[in-house]
LUMSE-692719 format. One record per residue: residue in three letters; x, y, z of N, C-alpha, C in turn. Coordinates in nm, 3 decimals, decimal comma. Layout:
N
+-----+---------+---------+---------+---------+----------+---------+---------+---------+---------+
:   r :  n_east : n_north :    n_up : ca_east : ca_north :   ca_up :  c_east : c_north :    c_up :
+-----+---------+---------+---------+---------+----------+---------+---------+---------+---------+
: ALA :       X :       Y :       Z :       X :        Y :       Z :       X :       Y :       Z :
...
+-----+---------+---------+---------+---------+----------+---------+---------+---------+---------+
% end
This chain:
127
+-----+---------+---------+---------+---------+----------+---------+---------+---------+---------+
:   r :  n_east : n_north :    n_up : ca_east : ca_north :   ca_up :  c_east : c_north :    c_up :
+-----+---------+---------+---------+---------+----------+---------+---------+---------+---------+
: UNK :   0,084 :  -0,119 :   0,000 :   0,000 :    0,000 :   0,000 :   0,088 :   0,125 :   0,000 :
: UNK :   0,043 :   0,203 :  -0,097 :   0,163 :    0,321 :  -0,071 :   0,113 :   0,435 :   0,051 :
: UNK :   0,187 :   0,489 :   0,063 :   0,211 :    0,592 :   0,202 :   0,188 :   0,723 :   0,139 :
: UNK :   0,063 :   0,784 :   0,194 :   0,048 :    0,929 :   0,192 :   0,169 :   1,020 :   0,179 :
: UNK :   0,203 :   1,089 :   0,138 :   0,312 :    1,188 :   0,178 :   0,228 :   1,267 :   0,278 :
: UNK :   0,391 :   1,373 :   0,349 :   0,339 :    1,491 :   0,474 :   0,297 :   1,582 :   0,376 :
: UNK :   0,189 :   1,615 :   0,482 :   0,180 :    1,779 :   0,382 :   0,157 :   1,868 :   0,519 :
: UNK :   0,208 :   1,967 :   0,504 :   0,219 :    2,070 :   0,625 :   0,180 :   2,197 :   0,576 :
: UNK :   0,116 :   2,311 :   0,638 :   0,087 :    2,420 :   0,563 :   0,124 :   2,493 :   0,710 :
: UNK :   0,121 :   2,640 :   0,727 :   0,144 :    2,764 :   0,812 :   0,009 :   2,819 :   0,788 :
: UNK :  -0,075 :   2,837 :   0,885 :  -0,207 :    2,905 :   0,859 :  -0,161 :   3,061 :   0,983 :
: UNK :  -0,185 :   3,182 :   0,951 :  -0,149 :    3,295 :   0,987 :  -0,307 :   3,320 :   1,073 :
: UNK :  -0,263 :   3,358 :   1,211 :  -0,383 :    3,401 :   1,293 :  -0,332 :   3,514 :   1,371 :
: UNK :  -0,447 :   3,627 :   1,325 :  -0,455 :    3,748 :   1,389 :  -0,338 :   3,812 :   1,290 :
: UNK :  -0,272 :   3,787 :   1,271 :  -0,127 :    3,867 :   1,208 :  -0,004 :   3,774 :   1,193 :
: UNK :   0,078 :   3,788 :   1,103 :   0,192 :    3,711 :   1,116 :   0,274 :   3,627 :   1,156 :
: UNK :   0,260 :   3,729 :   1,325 :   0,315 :    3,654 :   1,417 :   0,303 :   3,531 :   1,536 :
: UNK :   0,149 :   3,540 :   1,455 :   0,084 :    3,398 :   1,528 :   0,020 :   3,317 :   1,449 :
: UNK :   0,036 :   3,187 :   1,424 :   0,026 :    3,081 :   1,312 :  -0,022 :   2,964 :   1,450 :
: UNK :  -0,062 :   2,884 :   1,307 :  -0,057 :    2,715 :   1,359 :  -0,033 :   2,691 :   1,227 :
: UNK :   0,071 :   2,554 :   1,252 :   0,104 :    2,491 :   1,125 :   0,014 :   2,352 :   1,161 :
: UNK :  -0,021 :   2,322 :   1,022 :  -0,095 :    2,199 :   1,048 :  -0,065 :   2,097 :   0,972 :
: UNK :  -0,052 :   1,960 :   1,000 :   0,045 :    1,816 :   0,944 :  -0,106 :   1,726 :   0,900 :
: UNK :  -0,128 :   1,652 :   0,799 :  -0,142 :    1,527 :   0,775 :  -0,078 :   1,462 :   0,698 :
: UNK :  -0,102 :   1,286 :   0,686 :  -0,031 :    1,230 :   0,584 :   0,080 :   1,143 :   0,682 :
: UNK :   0,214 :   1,101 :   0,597 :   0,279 :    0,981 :   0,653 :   0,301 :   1,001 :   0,807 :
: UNK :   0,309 :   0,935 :   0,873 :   0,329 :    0,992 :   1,026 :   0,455 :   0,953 :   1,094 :
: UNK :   0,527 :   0,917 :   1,035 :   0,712 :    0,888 :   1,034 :   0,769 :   1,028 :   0,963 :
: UNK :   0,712 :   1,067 :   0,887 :   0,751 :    1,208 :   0,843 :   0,733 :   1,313 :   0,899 :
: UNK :   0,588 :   1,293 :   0,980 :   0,530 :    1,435 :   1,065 :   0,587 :   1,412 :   1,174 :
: UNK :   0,645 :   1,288 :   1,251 :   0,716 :    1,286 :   1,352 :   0,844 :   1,372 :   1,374 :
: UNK :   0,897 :   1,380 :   1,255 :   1,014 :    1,417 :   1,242 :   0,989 :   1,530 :   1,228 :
: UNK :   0,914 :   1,600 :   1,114 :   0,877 :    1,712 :   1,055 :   0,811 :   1,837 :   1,209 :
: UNK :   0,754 :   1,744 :   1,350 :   0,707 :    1,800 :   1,426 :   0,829 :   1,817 :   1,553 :
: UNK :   0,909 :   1,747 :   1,511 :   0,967 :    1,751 :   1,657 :   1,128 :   1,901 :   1,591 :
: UNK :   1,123 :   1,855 :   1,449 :   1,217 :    1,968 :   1,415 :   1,186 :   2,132 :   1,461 :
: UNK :   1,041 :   2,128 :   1,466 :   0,939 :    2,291 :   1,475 :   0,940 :   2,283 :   1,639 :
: UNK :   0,919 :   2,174 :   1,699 :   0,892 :    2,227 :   1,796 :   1,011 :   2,191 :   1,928 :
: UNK :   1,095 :   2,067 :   1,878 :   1,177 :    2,001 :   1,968 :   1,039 :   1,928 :   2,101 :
: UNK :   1,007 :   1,871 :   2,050 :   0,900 :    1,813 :   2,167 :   0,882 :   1,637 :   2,105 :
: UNK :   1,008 :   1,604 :   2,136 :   0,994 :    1,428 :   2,055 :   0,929 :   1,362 :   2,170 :
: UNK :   0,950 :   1,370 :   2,312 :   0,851 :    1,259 :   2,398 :   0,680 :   1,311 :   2,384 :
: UNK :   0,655 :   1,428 :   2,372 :   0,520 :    1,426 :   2,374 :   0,452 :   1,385 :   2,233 :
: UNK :   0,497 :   1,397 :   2,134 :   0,484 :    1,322 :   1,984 :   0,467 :   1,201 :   1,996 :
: UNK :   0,576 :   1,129 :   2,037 :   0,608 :    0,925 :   2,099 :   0,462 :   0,957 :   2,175 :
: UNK :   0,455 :   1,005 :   2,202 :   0,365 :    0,960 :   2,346 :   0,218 :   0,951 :   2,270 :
: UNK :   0,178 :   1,101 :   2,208 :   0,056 :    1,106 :   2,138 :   0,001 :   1,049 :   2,012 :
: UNK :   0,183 :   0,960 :   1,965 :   0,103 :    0,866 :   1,791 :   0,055 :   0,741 :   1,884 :
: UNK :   0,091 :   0,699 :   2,009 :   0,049 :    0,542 :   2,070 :  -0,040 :   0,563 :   2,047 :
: UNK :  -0,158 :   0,658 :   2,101 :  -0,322 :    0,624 :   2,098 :  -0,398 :   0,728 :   2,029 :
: UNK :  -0,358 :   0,818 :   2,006 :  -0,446 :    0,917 :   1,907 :  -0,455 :   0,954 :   1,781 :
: UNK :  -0,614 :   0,949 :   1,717 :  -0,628 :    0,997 :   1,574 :  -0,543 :   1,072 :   1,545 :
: UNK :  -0,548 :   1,214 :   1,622 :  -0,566 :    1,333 :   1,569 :  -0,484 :   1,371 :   1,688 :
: UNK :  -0,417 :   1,469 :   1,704 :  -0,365 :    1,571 :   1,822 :  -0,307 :   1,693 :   1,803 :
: UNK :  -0,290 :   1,772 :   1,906 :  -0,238 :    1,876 :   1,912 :  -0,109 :   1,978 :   1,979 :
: UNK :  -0,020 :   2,015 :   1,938 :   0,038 :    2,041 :   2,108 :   0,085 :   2,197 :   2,100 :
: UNK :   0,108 :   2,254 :   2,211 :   0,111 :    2,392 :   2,185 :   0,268 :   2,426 :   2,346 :
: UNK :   0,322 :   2,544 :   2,326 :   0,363 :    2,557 :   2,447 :   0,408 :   2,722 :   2,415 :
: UNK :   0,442 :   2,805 :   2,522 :   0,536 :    2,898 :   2,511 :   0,610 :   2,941 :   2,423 :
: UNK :   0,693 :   2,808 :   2,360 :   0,837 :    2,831 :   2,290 :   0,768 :   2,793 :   2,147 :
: UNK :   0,661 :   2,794 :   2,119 :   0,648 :    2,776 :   1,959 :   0,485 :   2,787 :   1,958 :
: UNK :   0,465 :   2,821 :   1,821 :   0,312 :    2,767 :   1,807 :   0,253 :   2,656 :   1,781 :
: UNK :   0,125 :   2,644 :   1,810 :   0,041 :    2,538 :   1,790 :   0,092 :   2,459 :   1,698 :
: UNK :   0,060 :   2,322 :   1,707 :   0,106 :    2,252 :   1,549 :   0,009 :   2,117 :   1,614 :
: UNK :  -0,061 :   2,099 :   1,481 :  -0,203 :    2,008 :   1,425 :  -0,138 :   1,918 :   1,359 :
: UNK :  -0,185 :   1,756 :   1,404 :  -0,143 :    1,664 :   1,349 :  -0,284 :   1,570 :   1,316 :
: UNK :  -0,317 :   1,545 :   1,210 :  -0,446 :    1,486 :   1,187 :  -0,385 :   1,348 :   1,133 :
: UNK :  -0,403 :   1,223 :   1,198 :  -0,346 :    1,106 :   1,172 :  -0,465 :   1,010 :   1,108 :
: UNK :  -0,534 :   1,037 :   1,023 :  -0,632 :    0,980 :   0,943 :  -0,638 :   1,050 :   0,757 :
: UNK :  -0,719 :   0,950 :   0,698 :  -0,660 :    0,981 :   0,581 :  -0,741 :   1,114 :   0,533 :
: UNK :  -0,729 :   1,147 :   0,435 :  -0,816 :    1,305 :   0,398 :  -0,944 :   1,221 :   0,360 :
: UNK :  -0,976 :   1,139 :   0,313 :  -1,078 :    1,099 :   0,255 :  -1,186 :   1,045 :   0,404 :
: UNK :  -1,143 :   1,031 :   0,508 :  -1,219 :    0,950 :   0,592 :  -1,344 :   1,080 :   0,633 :
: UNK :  -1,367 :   1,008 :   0,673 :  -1,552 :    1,111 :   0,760 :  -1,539 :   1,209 :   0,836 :
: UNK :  -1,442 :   1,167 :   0,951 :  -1,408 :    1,230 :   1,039 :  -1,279 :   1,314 :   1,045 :
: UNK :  -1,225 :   1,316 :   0,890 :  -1,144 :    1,414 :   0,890 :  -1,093 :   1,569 :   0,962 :
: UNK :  -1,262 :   1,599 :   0,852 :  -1,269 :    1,800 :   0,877 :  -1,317 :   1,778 :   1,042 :
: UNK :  -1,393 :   1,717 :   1,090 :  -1,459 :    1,718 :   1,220 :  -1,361 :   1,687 :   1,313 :
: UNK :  -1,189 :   1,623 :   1,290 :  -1,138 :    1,595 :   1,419 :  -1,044 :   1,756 :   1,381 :
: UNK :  -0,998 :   1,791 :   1,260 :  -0,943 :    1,877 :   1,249 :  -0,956 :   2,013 :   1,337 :
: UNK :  -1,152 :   2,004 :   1,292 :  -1,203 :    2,134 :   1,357 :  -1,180 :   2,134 :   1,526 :
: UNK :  -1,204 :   2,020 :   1,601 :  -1,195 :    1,958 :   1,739 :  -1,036 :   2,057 :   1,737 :
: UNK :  -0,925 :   2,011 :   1,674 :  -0,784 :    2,055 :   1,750 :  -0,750 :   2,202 :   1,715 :
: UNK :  -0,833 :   2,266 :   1,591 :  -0,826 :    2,396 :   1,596 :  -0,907 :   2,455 :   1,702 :
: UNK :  -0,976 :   2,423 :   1,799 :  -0,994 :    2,470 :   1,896 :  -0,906 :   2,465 :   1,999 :
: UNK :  -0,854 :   2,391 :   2,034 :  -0,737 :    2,367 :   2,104 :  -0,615 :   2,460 :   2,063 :
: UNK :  -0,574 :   2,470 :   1,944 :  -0,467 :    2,523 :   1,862 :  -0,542 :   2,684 :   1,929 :
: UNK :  -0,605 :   2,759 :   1,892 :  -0,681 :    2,877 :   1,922 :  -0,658 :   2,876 :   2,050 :
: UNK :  -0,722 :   2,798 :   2,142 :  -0,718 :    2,839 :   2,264 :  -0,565 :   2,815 :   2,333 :
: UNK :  -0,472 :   2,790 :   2,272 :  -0,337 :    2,808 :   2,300 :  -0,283 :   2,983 :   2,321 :
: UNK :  -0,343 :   2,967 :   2,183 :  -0,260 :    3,132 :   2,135 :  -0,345 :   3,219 :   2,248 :
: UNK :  -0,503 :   3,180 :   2,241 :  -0,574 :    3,329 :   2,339 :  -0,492 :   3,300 :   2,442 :
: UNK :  -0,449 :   3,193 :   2,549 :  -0,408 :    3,216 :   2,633 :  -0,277 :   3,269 :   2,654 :
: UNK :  -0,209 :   3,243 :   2,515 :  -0,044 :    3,303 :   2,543 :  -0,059 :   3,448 :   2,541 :
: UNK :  -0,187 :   3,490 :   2,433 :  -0,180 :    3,647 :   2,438 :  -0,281 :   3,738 :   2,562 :
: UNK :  -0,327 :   3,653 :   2,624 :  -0,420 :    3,729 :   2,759 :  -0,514 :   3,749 :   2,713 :
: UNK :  -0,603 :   3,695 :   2,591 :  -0,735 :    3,756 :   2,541 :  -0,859 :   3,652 :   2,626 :
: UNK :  -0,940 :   3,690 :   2,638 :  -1,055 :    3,627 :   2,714 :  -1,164 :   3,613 :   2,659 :
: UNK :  -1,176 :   3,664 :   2,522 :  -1,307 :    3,675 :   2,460 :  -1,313 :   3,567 :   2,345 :
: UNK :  -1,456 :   3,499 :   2,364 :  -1,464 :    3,361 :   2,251 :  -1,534 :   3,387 :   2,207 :
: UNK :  -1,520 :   3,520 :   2,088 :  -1,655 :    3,559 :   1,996 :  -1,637 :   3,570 :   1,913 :
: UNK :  -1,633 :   3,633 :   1,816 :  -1,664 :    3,654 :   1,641 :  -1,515 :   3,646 :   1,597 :
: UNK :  -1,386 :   3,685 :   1,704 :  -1,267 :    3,668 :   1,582 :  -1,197 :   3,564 :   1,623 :
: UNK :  -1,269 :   3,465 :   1,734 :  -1,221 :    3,353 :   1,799 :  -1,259 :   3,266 :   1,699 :
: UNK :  -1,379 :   3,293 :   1,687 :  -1,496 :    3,145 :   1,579 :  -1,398 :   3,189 :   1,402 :
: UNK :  -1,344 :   3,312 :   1,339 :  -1,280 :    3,294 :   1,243 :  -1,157 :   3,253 :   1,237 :
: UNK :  -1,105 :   3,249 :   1,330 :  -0,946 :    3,188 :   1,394 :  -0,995 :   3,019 :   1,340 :
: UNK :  -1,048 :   2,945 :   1,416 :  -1,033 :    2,818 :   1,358 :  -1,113 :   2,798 :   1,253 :
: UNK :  -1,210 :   2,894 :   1,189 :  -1,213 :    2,866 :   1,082 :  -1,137 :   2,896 :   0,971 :
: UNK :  -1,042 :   2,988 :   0,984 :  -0,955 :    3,008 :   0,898 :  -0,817 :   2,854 :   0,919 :
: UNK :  -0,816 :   2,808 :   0,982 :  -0,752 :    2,672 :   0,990 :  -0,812 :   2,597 :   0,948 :
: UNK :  -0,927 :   2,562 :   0,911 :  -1,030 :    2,462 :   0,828 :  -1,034 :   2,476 :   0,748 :
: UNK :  -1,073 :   2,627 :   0,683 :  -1,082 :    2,693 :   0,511 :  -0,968 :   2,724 :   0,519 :
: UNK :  -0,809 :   2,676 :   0,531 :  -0,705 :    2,695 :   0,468 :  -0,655 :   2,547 :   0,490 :
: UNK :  -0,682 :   2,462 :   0,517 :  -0,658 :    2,275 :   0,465 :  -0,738 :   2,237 :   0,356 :
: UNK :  -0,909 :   2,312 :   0,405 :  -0,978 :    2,273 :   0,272 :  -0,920 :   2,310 :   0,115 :
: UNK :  -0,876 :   2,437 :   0,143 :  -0,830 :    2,527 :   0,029 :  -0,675 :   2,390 :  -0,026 :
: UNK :  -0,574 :   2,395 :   0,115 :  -0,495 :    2,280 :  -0,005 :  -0,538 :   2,168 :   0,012 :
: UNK :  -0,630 :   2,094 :  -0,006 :  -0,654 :    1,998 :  -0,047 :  -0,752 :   1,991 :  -0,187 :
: UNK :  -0,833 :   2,083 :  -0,165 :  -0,914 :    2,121 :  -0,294 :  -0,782 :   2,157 :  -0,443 :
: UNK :  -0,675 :   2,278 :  -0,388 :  -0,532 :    2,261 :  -0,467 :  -0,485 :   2,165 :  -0,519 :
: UNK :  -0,458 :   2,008 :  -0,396 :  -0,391 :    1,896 :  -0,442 :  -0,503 :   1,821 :  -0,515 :
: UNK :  -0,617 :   1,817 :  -0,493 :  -0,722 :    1,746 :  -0,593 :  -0,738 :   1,626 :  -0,489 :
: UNK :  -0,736 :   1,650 :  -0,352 :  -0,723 :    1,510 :  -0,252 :  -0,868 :   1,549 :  -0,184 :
: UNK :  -0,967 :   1,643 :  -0,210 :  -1,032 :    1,684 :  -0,073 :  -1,179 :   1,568 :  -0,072 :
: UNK :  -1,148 :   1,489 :  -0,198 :  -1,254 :    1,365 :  -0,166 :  -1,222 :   1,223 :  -0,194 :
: UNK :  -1,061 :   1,207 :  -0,181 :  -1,055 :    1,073 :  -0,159 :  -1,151 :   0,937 :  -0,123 :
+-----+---------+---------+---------+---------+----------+---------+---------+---------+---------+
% end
């Protein structure tokens, strides 16, 4: 069976200087590809044992989305959307914001409509 390639994109929130990059595809690649961005190899080991999908965020870097299912499955966009909440509520808390309203709800949707966008690009978004 052949192996997905990684595909990784930089989605820009609020301004420049705050992103989430987001991973699907081979997961020997995003291992690597995640621990280079963030230097966080035990919590990676730790989160391919049992999870679809995950997320991890800290201080020293931004958010970074790992969706470990194929683009074509069901629960793709729906676990995606699940860790862009997470991914979001990283950044409000690094920046002191408290409010979960109208530019909170376009924050992860702009992480949804910018995977949809490359995948609709690669011609993968209905595997």
């Amino acid at each position: 069976m052949k192996s997905n390639p990684l595909v990784h994109i930089k989605v820009s929130i609020l301004n420049d200087d705050f992103y989430v990059t987001v991973c699907w595809g081979n997961l020997k690649e995003a291992e690597k590809y995640i621990v280079s961005i963030t230097d966080q190899e035990t919590k990676v080991d730790m989160a391919r044992s049992y999870a679809r999908y995950w997320s991890i965020a800290s201080f020293v870097y931004m958010p970074v989305i790992y969706v470990n299912l194929p683009v074509g499955d069901e629960r793709f966009h729906s676990s995606l959307a699940h860790e862009a909440v997470h991914a979001i509520n990283a950044i409000w808390e690094y920046i002191g914001e408290e409010s979960k309203d109208e530019i909170y709800a376009h924050s992860i949707g702009a992480i949804v409509h910018a995977v949809d966008k490359e995948l609709n690009n690669r011609g993968t978004s209905h595997e």
